[in-house]
C-alpha positions as CSV (number, residue, x, y, z in Angstrom):
1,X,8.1,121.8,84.6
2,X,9.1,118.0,84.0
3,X,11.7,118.8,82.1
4,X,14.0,116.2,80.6
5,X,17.5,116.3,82.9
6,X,16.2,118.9,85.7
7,X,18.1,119.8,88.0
8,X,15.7,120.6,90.6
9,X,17.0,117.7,92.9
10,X,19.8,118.4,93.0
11,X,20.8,122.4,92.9
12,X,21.7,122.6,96.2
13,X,23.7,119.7,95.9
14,X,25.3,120.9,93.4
15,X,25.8,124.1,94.6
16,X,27.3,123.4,97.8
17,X,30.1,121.4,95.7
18,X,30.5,124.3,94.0
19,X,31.1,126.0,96.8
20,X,33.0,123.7,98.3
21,X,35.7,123.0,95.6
22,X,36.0,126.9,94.3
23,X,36.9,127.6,98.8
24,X,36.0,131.5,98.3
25,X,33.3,133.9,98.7
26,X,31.0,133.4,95.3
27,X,30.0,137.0,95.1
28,X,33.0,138.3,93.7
29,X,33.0,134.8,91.0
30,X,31.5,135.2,87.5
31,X,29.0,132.1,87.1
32,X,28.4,130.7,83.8
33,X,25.6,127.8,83.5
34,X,26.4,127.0,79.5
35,X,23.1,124.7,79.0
36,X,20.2,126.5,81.0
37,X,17.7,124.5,80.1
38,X,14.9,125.8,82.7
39,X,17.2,128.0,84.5
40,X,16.9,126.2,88.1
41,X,21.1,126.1,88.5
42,X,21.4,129.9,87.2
43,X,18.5,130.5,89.5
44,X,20.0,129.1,92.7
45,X,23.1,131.2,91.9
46,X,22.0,133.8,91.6
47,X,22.0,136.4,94.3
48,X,25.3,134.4,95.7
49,X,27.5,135.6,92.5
50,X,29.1,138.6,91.1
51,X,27.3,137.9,87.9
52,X,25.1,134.8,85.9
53,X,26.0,133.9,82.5
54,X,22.7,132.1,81.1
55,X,22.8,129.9,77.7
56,X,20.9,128.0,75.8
57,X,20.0,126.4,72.3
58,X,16.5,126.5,72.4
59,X,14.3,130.1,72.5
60,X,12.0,129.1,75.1
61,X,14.9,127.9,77.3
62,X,16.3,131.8,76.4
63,X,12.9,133.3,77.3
64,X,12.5,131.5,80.6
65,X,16.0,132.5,81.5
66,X,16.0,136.2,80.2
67,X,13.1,136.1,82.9
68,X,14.4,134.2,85.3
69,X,17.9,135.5,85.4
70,X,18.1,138.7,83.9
71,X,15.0,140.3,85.6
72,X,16.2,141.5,88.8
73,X,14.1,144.6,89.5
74,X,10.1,144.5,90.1
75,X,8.1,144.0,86.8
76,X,5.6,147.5,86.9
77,X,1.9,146.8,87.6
78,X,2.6,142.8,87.2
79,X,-0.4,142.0,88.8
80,X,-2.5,143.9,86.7
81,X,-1.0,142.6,83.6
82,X,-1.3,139.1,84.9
83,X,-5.3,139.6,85.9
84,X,-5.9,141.1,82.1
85,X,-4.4,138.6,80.2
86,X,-6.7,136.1,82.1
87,X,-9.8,137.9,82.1
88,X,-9.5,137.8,78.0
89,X,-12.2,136.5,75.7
90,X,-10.4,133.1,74.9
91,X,-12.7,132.5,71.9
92,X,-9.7,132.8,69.2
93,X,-9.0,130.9,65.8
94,X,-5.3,131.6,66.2
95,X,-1.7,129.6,65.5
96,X,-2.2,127.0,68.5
97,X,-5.8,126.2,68.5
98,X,-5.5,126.0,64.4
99,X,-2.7,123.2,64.6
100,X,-2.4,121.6,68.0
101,X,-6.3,121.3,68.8
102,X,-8.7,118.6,68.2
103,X,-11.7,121.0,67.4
104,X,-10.0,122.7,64.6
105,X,-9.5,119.4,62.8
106,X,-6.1,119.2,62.3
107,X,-6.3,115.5,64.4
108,X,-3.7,117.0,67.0
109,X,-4.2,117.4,70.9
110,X,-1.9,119.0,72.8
111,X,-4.4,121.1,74.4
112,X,-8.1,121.0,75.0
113,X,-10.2,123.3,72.4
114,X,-10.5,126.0,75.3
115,X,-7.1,126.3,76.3
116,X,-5.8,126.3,72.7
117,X,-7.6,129.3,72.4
118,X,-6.8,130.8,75.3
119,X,-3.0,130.2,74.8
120,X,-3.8,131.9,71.4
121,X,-5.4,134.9,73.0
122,X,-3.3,135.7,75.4
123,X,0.1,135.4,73.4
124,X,-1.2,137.7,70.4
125,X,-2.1,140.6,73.3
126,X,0.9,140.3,75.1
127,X,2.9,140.7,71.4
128,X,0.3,143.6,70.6
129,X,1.3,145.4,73.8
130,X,4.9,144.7,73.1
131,X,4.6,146.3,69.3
132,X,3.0,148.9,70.4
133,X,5.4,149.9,73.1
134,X,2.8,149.6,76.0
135,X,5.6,146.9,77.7
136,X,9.1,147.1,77.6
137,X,11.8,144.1,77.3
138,X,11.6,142.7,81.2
139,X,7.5,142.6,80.7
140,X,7.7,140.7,78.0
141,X,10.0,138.3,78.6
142,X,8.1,137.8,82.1
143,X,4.7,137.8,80.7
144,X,6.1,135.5,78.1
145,X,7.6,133.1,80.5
146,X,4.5,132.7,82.3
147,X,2.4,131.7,79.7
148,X,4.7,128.8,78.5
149,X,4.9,127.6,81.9
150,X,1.4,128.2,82.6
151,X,0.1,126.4,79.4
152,X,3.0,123.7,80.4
153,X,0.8,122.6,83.3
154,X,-2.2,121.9,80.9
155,X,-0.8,120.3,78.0
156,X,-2.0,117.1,77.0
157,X,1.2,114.9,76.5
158,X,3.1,112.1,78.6
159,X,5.7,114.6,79.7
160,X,7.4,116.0,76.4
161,X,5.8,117.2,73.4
162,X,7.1,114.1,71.2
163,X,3.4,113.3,70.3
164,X,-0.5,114.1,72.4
165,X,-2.6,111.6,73.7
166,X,-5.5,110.1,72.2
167,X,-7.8,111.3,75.0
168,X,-7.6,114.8,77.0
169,X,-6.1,113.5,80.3
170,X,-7.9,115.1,83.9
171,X,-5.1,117.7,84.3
172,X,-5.3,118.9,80.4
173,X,-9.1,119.5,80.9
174,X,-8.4,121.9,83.8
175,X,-8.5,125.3,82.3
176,X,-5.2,127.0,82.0
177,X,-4.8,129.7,84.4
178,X,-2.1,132.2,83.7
179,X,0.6,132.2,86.6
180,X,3.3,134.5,87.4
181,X,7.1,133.8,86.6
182,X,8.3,135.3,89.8
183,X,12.0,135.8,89.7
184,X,14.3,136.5,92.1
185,X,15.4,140.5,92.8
186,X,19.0,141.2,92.8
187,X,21.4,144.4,92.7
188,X,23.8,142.3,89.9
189,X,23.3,142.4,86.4
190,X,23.3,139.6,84.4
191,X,23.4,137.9,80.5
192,X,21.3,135.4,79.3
193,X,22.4,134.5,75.5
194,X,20.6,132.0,72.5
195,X,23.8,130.3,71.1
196,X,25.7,127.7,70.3
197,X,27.4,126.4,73.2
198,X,30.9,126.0,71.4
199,X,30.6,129.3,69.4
200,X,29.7,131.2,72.5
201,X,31.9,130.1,74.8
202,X,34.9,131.6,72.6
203,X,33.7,135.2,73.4
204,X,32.8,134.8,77.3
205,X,35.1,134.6,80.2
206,X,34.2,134.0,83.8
207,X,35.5,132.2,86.8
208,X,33.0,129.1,87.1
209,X,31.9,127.2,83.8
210,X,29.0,124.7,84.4
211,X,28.4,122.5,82.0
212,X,25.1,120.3,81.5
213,X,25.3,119.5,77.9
214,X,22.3,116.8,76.4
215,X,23.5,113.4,77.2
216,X,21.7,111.2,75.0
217,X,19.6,110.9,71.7
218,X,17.0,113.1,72.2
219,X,17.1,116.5,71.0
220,X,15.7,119.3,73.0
221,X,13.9,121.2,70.0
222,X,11.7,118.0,69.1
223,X,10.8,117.1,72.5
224,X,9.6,121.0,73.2
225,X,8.9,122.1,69.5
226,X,5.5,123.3,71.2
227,X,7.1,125.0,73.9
228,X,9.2,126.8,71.4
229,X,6.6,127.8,68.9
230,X,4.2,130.0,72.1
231,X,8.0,131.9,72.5
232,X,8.3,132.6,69.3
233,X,4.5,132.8,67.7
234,X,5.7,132.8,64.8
235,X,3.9,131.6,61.1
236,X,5.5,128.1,59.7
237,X,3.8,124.7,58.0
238,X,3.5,122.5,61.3
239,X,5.4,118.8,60.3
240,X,3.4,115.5,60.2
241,X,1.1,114.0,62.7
242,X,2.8,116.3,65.9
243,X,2.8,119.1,64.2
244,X,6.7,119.6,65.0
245,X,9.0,122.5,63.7
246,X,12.1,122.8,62.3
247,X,14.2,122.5,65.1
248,X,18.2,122.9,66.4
249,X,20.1,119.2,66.6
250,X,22.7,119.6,69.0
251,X,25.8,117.7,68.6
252,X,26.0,116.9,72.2
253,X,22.7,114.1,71.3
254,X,25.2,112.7,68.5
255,X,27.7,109.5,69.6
256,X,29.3,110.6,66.4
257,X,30.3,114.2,67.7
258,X,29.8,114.3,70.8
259,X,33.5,113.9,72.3
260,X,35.1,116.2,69.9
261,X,32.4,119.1,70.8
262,X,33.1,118.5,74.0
263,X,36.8,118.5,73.9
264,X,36.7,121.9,72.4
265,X,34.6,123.2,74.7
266,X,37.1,122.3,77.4
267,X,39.9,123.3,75.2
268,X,38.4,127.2,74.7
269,X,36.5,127.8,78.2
270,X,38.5,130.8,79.3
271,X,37.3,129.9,83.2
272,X,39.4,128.8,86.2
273,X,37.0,126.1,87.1
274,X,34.7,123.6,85.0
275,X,31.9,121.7,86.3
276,X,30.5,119.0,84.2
277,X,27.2,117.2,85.6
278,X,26.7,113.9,83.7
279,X,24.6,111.0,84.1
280,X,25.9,107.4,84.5
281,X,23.8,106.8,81.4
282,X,24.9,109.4,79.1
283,X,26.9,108.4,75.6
284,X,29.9,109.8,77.0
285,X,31.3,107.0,79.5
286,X,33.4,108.4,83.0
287,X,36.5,107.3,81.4
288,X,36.8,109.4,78.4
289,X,35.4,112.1,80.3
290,X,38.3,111.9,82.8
291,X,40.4,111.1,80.2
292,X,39.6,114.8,78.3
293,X,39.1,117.0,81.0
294,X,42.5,115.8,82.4
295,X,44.6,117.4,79.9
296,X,43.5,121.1,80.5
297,X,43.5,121.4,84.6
298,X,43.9,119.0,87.7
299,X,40.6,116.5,87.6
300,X,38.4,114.8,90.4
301,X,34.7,113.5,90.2
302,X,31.5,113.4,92.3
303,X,29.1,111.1,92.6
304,X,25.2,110.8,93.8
305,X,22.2,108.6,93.7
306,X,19.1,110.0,92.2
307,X,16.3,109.6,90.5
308,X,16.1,109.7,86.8
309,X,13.3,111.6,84.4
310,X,10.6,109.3,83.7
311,X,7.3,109.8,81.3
312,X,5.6,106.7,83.4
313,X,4.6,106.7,86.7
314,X,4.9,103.1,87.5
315,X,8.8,102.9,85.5
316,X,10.3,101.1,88.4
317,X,14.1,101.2,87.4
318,X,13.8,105.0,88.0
319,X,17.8,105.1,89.8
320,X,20.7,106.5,88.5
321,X,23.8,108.4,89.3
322,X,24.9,111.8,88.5
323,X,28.3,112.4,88.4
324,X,30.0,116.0,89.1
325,X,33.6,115.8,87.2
326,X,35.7,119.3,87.9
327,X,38.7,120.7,86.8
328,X,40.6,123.5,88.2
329,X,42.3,125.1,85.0
């Protein structure tokens, strides 16, 4: 997924500092990645830990994490489940095609007519299999997790879901083909919460805290509203010309509360060490950063080139720097 303040790039950056600070064997430390997002720093963890800690604000960030993390033992007949739910008559009326799709008439287009439908087809059987106990928990939350990326890779936006395009772009007329969220196997179990970062983090303990909070404006739940809305499939009165849901604001997108959420965060992490990735252009500057973490633990910071999320292929000015600030409690 293009996903605003992915990772990807740098996981193995990241986790070799890790690794390099903490100086010990990672299977016997408790990892806790406190903003999941996509799950790509919980994922390259994983396997390498005594346990993963997975959280996150938004539902669909919880289902593709309950997949990606907590799934450790081979999904039963996957590849029949997977073959089904594609071989589906996708002519359906339902939730997504009814709001998000030209043809319907409600003037939004997030997805072609066909995949609308399809998205609609194949979310109401995999809930009908779910209610009628034909899958159990890991299924779902796998099955689940492959259609929002699947349907991801056809959706007719920029990048985020902030508003459609006028016209069905060349990769949004491709029909949507549902994919497998593979996940890695593993002997370890693991969590994967749906909470507030600074409620939760009061009732965890661990031994390695990463922290990669929202650092600017935007807020997660209107920038994915779709993605959340195929998680949850539930009934509500879409919002205006995108169609958006109510949706979680996180303080860590407002200038106004953003340092004291933080600072408390710090203040009640029962954890040994604290990782904090942050961009150079995130509303929190270096200085106050340093300048909280210092009082709870011995500080230093990390810094690398990269390049930064863009909805626009030709954005030339697409360099920043992500700095790694750590404290040893």
């Amino acid at each position: 997924m293009n996903y605003i303040g992915s990772k990807l790039q740098l996981a193995s950056w990241i986790f070799d500092e890790v690794g390099g600070v903490v100086g010990v064997d990672l299977k016997d430390q408790v990892f806790c990645d406190m903003f999941a997002g996509t799950g790509v720093i919980g994922r390259k963890f994983k396997g390498h830990v005594k346990k993963v800690i997975a959280n996150d604000l938004e539902y669909y960030s919880f289902v593709l994490n309950r997949n990606y993390i907590q799934n450790v033992t081979k999904i039963p007949k996957q590849k029949l489940y997977i073959e089904k739910l594609n071989n589906l008559n996708t002519i359906d009326t339902g939730f997504i095609y009814t709001n998000y799709c030209k043809g319907s008439g409600s003037g939004r287009q997030y997805f072609s007519d066909k995949n609308g439908q399809k998205i609609d087809v194949i979310r109401k059987k995999i809930q009908n299999w779910k209610k009628e106990g034909k899958i159990g928990d890991d299924t779902y939350y796998f099955l689940v997790a492959s259609l929002i990326q699947s349907a991801d890779k056809v959706a007719n936006t920029a990048s985020v879901y902030g508003s459609f395009l006028k016209n069905i772009k060349k990769i949004a007329q491709k029909e949507l083909i549902l994919e497998p969220a593979d996940f890695a196997l593993d002997s370890a179990t693991h969590e994967v919460f749906n909470e507030d970062s600074n409620i939760l983090i009061k009732k965890i303990q661990g031994d390695i805290l990463y922290l990669d909070p929202p650092y600017n404006q935007r807020q997660y739940g209107a920038n994915y509203h779709m993605l959340n809305t195929i998680a949850r499939y539930d009934n509500f009165t879409p919002r205006g010309k995108t169609g958006i849901r109510a949706y979680n604001a996180s303080d860590y997108s407002k200038k106004s509360k953003i340092y004291a959420s933080f600072e408390e965060l710090i203040k009640n992490a029962d954890f040994r060490y604290i990782f904090l990735s942050y961009s150079s252009e995130g509303l929190m500057n270096i200085d106050d950063i340093k300048t909280i973490m210092q009082k709870y633990g011995s500080y230093s910071v990390i810094k690398k080139e990269h390049k930064r999320f863009k909805t626009k292929m030709n954005d030339a000015k697409n360099i920043t720097y992500e700095y790694l600030h750590v404290i040893k409690k």
